[in-house]
C-alpha atoms as an extended CHARMM CRD file, in Angstrom:
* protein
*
        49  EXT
         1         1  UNK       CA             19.3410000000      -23.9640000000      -18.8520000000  PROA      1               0.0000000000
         2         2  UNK       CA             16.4840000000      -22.0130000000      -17.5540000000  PROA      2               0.0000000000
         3         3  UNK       CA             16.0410000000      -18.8490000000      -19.8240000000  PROA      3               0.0000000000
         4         4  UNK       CA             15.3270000000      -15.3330000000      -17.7490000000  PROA      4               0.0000000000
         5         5  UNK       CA             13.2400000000      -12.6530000000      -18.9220000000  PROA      5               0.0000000000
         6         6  UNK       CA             15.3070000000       -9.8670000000      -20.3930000000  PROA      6               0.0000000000
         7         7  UNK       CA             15.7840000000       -7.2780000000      -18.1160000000  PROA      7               0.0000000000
         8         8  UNK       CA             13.3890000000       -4.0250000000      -18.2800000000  PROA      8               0.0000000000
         9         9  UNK       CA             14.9180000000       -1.0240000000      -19.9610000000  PROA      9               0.0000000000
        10        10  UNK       CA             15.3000000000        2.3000000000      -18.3070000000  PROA      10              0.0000000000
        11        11  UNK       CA             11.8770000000        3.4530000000      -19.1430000000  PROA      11              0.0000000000
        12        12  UNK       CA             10.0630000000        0.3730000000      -18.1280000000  PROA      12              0.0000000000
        13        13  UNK       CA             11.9700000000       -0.0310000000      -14.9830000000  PROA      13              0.0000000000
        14        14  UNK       CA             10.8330000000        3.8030000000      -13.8850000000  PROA      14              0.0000000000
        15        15  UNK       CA              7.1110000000        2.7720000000      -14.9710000000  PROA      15              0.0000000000
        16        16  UNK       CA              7.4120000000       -0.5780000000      -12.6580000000  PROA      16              0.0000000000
        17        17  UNK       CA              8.6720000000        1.8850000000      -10.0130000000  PROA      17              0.0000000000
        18        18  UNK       CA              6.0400000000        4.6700000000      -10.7670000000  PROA      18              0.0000000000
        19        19  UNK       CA              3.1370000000        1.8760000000      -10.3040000000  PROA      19              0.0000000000
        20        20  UNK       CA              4.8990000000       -0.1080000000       -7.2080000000  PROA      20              0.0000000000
        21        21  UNK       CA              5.0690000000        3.4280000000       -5.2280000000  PROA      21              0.0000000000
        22        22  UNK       CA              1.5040000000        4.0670000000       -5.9480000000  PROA      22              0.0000000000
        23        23  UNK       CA              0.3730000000        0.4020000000       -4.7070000000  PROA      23              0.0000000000
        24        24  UNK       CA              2.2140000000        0.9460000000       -1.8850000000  PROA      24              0.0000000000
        25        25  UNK       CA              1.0990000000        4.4450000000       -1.1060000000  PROA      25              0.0000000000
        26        26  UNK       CA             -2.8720000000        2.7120000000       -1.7950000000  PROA      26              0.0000000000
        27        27  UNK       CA             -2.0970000000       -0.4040000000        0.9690000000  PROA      27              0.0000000000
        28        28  UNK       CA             -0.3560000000        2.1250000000        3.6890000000  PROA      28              0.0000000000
        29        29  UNK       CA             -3.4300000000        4.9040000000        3.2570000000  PROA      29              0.0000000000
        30        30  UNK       CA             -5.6070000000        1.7480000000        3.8210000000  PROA      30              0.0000000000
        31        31  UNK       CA             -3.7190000000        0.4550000000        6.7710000000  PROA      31              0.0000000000
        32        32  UNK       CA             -4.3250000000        3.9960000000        8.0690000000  PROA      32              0.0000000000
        33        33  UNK       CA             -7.3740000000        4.4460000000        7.5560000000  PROA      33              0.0000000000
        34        34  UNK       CA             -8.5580000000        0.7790000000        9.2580000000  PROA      34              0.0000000000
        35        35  UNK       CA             -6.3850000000        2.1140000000       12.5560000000  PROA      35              0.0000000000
        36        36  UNK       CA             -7.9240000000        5.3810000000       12.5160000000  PROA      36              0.0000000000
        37        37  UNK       CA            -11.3510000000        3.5100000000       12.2600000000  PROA      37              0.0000000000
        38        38  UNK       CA            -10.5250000000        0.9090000000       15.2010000000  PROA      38              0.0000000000
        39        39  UNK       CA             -9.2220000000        3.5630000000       17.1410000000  PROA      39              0.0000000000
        40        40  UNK       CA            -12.2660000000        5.7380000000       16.5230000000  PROA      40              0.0000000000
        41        41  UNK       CA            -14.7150000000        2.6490000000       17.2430000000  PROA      41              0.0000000000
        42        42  UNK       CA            -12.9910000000        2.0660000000       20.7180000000  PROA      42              0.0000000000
        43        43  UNK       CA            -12.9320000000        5.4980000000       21.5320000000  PROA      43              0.0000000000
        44        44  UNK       CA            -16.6980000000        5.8880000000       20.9720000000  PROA      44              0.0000000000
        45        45  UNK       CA            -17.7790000000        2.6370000000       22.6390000000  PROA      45              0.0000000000
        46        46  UNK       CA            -15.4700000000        3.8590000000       25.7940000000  PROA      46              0.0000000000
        47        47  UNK       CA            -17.5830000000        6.9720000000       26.0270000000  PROA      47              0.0000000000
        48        48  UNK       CA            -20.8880000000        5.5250000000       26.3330000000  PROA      48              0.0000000000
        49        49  UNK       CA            -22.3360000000        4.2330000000       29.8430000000  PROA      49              0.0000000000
Protein backbone atom coordinates (compact mmCIF):
# COMPACT_ATOMS: atom_id res chain seq x y z
CA UNK A 1 0.00 0.00 0.00
CA UNK A 2 1.12 3.37 -1.02
CA UNK A 3 1.73 5.48 2.22
CA UNK A 4 0.26 9.36 2.04
CA UNK A 5 1.80 12.20 3.62
CA UNK A 6 0.06 13.05 6.85
CA UNK A 7 -2.21 15.66 6.45
CA UNK A 8 -1.10 19.43 7.39
CA UNK A 9 -2.35 20.65 10.73
CA UNK A 10 -4.44 23.71 11.15
CA UNK A 11 -1.56 26.04 11.27
CA UNK A 12 0.29 24.68 8.34
CA UNK A 13 -2.74 24.41 6.23
CA UNK A 14 -3.46 28.44 6.86
CA UNK A 15 0.42 29.04 6.01
CA UNK A 16 -0.04 26.85 2.59
CA UNK A 17 -3.10 29.09 2.08
CA UNK A 18 -1.37 32.40 3.20
CA UNK A 19 1.56 31.63 0.50
CA UNK A 20 -0.87 30.11 -2.40
CA UNK A 21 -3.01 33.55 -2.20
CA UNK A 22 0.07 35.56 -2.47
CA UNK A 23 1.41 33.46 -5.65
CA UNK A 24 -1.67 33.90 -7.05
CA UNK A 25 -2.14 37.55 -6.33
CA UNK A 26 1.93 37.81 -7.92
CA UNK A 27 0.79 35.72 -11.43
CA UNK A 28 -2.72 37.81 -11.81
CA UNK A 29 -0.78 41.43 -11.10
CA UNK A 30 1.61 40.05 -13.82
CA UNK A 31 -1.06 38.99 -16.22
CA UNK A 32 -2.22 42.59 -15.73
CA UNK A 33 0.40 44.26 -16.09
CA UNK A 34 1.54 42.33 -19.65
CA UNK A 35 -2.27 43.41 -20.95
CA UNK A 36 -1.92 46.82 -19.81
CA UNK A 37 1.53 46.84 -21.65
CA UNK A 38 0.11 45.21 -25.03
CA UNK A 39 -2.68 47.37 -24.86
CA UNK A 40 -0.50 50.42 -24.29
CA UNK A 41 2.01 49.27 -27.19
CA UNK A 42 -0.99 49.04 -29.72
CA UNK A 43 -2.42 52.08 -28.67
CA UNK A 44 0.82 54.03 -29.26
CA UNK A 45 1.79 52.38 -32.56
CA UNK A 46 -2.03 53.26 -33.75
CA UNK A 47 -1.31 56.90 -33.09
CA UNK A 48 1.64 57.38 -35.14
CA UNK A 49 1.42 58.09 -39.08
Amino acid sequence: MPEFPPRPTETEADALRRRRRGRNLALILTLVGLAVLFYAITVVKMMKP
